[in-house]
C-alpha positions as protocol buffer text, in pm:
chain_id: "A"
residue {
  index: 1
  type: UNK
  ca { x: -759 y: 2155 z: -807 }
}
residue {
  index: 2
  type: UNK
  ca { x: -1036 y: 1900 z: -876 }
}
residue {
  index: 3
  type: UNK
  ca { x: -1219 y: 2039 z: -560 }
}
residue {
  index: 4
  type: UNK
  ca { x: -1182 y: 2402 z: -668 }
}
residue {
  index: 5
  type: UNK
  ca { x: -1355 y: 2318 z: -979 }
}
residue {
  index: 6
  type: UNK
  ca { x: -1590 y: 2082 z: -801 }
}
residue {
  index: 7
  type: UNK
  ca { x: -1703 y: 2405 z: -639 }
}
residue {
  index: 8
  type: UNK
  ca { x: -1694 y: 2616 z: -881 }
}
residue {
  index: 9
  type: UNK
  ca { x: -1951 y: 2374 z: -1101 }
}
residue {
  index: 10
  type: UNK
  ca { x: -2167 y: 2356 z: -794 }
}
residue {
  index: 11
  type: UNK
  ca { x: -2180 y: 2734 z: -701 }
}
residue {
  index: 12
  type: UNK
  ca { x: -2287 y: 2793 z: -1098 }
}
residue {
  index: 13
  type: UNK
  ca { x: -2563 y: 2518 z: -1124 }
}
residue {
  index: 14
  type: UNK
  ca { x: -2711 y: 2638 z: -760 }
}
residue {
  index: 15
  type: UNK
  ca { x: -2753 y: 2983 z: -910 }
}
residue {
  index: 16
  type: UNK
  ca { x: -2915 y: 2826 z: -1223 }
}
residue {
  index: 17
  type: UNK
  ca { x: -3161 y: 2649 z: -970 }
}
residue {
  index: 18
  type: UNK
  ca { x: -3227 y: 2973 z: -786 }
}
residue {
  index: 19
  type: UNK
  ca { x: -3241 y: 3208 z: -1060 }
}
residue {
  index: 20
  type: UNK
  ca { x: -3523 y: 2887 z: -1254 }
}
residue {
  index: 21
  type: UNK
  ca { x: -3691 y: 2826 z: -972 }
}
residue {
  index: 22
  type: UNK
  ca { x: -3775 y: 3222 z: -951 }
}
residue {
  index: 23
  type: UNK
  ca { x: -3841 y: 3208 z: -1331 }
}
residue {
  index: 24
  type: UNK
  ca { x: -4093 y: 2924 z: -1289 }
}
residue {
  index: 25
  type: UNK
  ca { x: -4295 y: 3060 z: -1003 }
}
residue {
  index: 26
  type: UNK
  ca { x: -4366 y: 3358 z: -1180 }
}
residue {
  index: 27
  type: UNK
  ca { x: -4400 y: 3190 z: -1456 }
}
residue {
  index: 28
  type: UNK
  ca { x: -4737 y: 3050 z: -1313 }
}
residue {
  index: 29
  type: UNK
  ca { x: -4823 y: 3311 z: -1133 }
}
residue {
  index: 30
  type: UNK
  ca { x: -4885 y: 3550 z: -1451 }
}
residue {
  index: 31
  type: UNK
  ca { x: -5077 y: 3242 z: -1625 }
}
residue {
  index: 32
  type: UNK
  ca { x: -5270 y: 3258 z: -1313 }
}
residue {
  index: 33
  type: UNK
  ca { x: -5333 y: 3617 z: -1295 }
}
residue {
  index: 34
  type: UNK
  ca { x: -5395 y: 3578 z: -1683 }
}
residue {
  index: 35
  type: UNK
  ca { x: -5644 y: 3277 z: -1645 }
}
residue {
  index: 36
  type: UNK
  ca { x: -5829 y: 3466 z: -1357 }
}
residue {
  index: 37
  type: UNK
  ca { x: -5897 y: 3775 z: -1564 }
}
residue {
  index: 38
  type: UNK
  ca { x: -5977 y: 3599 z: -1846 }
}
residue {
  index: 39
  type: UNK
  ca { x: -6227 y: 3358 z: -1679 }
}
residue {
  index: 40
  type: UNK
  ca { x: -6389 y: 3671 z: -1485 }
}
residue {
  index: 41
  type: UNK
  ca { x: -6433 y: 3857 z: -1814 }
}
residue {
  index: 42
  type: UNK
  ca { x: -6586 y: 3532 z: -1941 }
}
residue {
  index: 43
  type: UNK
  ca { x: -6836 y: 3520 z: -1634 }
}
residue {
  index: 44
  type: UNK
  ca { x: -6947 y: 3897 z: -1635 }
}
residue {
  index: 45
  type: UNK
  ca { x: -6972 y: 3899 z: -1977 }
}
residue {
  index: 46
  type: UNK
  ca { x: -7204 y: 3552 z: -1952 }
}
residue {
  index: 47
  type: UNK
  ca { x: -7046 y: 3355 z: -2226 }
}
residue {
  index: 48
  type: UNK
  ca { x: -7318 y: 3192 z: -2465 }
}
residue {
  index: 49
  type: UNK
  ca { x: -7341 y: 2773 z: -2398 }
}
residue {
  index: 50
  type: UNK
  ca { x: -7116 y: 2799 z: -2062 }
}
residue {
  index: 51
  type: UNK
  ca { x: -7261 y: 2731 z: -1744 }
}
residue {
  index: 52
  type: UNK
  ca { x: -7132 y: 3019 z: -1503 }
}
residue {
  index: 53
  type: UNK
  ca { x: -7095 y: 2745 z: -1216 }
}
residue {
  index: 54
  type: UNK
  ca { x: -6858 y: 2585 z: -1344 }
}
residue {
  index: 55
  type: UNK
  ca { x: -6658 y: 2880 z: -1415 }
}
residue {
  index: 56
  type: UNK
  ca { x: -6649 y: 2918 z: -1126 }
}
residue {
  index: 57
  type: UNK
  ca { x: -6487 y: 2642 z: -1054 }
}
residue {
  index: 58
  type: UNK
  ca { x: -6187 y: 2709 z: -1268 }
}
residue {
  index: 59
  type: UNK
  ca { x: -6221 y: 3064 z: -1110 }
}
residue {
  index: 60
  type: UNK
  ca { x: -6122 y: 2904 z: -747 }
}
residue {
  index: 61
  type: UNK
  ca { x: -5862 y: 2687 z: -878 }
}
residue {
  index: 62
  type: UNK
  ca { x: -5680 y: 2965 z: -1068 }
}
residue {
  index: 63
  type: UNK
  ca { x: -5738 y: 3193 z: -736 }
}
residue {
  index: 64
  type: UNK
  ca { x: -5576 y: 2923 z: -523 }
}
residue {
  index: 65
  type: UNK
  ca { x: -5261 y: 2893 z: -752 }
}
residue {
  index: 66
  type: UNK
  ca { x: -5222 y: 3262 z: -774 }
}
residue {
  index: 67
  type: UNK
  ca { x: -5241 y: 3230 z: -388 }
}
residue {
  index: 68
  type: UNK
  ca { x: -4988 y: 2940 z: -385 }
}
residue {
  index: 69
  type: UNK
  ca { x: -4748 y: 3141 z: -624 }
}
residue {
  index: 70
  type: UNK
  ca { x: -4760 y: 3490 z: -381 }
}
residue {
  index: 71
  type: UNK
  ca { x: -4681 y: 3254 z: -103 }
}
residue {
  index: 72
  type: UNK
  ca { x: -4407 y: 3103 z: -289 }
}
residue {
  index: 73
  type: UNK
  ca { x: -4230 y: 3426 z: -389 }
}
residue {
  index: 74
  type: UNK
  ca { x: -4236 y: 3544 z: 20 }
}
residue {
  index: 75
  type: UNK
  ca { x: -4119 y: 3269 z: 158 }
}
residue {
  index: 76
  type: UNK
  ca { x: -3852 y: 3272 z: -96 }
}
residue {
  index: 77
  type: UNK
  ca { x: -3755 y: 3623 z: -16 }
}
residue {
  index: 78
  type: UNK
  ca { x: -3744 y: 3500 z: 357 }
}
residue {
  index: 79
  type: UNK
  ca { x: -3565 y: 3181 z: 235 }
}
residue {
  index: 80
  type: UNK
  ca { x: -3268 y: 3428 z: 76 }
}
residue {
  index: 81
  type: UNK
  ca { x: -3309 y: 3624 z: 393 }
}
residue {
  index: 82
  type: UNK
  ca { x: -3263 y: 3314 z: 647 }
}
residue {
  index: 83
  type: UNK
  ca { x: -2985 y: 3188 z: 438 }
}
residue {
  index: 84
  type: UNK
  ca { x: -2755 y: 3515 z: 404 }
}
residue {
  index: 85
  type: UNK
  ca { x: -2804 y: 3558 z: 803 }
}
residue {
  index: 86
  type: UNK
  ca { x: -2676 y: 3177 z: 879 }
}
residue {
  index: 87
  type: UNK
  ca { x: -2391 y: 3246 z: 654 }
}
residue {
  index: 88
  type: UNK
  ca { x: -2304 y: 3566 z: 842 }
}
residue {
  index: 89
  type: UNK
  ca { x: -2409 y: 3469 z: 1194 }
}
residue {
  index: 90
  type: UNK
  ca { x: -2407 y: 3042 z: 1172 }
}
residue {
  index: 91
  type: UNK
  ca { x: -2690 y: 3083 z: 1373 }
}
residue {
  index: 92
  type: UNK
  ca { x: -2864 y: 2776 z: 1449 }
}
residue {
  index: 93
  type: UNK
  ca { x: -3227 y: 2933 z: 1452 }
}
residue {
  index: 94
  type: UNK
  ca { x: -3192 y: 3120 z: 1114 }
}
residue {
  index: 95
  type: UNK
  ca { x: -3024 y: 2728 z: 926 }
}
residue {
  index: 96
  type: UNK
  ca { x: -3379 y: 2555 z: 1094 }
}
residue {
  index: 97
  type: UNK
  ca { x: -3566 y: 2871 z: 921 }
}
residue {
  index: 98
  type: UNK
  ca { x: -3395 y: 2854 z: 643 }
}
residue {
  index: 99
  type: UNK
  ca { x: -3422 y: 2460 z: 580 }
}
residue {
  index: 100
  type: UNK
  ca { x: -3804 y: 2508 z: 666 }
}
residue {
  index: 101
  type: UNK
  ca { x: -3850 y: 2793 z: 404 }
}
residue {
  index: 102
  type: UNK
  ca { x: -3701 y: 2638 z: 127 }
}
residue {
  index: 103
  type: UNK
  ca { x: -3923 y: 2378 z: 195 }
}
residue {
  index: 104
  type: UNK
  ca { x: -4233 y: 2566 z: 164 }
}
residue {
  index: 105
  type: UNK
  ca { x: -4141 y: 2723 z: -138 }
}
residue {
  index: 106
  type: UNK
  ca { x: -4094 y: 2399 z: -323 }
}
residue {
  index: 107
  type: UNK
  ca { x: -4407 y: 2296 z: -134 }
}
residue {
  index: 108
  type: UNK
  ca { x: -4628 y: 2605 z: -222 }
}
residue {
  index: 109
  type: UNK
  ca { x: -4486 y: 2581 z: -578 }
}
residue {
  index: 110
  type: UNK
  ca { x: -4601 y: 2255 z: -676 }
}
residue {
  index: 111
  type: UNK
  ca { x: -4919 y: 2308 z: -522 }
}
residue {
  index: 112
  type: UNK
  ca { x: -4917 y: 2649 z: -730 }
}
residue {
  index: 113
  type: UNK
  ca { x: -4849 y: 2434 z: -1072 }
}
residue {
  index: 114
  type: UNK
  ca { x: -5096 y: 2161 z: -982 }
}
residue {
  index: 115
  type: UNK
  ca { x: -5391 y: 2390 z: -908 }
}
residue {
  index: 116
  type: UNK
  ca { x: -5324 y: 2560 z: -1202 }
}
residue {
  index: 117
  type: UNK
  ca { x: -5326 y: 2301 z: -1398 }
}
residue {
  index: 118
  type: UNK
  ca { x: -5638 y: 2168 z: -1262 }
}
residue {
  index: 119
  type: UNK
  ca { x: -5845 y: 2472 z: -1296 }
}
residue {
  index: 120
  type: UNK
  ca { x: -5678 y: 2502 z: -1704 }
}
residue {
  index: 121
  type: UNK
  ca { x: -5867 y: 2126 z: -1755 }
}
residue {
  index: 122
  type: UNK
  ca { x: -6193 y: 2212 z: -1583 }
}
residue {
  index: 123
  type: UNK
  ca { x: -6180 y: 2564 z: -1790 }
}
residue {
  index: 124
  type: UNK
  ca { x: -6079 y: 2346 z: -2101 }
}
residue {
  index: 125
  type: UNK
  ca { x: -6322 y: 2049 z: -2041 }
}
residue {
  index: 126
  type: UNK
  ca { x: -6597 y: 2358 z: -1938 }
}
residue {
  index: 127
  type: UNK
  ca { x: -6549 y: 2470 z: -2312 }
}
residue {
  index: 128
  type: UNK
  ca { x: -6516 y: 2149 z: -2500 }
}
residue {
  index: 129
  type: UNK
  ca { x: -6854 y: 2039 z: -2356 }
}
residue {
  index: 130
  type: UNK
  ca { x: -7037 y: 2358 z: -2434 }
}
């Protein structure tokens, strides 16, 4: 009975990850999407008392977590894909992609939320200094 449950618990909070995980990366990939417009329209637009270099700057770090985030959300779809094949098949090929995937997303989405949060201070410090 305790094992049942055990399971039960786990299969719940491993769809709470998943479905969180999703949440998150998307999460940061509309602030970066957001960010990037809104920097652009800054640049064309030639805000007074900013120096357009280093908008730039916050332009390329914004660019790479948007990057970061699209990568994320493919190899997660290949993740899901990897995964429901090594249940069906217990292939040994699709478990090594699938372990390797799952990696990269959790890779690709760290780097996604550091980069972002690196080009929000150099915007931020851009601003305050103006």
């Amino acid at each position: 009975m305790v094992d049942s449950e055990q399971k039960e618990r786990y299969v719940r909070w491993q769809n709470y990850r998943i479905n969180q995980l999703s949440f998150s990366i998307n999460l940061f990939l509309g602030f970066g999407v957001a960010s990037l417009a809104y920097a652009i329209n800054q640049k064309i637009i030639h805000a007074a008392g900013v120096s357009q270099s280093e908008i730039v700057l916050s332009i390329y770090w914004w660019s790479a977590s948007t990057v970061l985030g699209t990568i994320a959300t493919l190899s997660r779809l290949l993740d899901f894909r990897y995964t429901a094949r090594k249940i069906k098949d217990s292939s040994e090929s699709d478990k090594c992609k699938a372990k390797m995937l799952g990696k990269v997303t959790w890779g690709t989405f760290w780097a996604q939320v550091i980069t972002y949060v690196i080009g929000g201070y150099q915007f931020i410090a851009i601003v305050a200094l103006s």
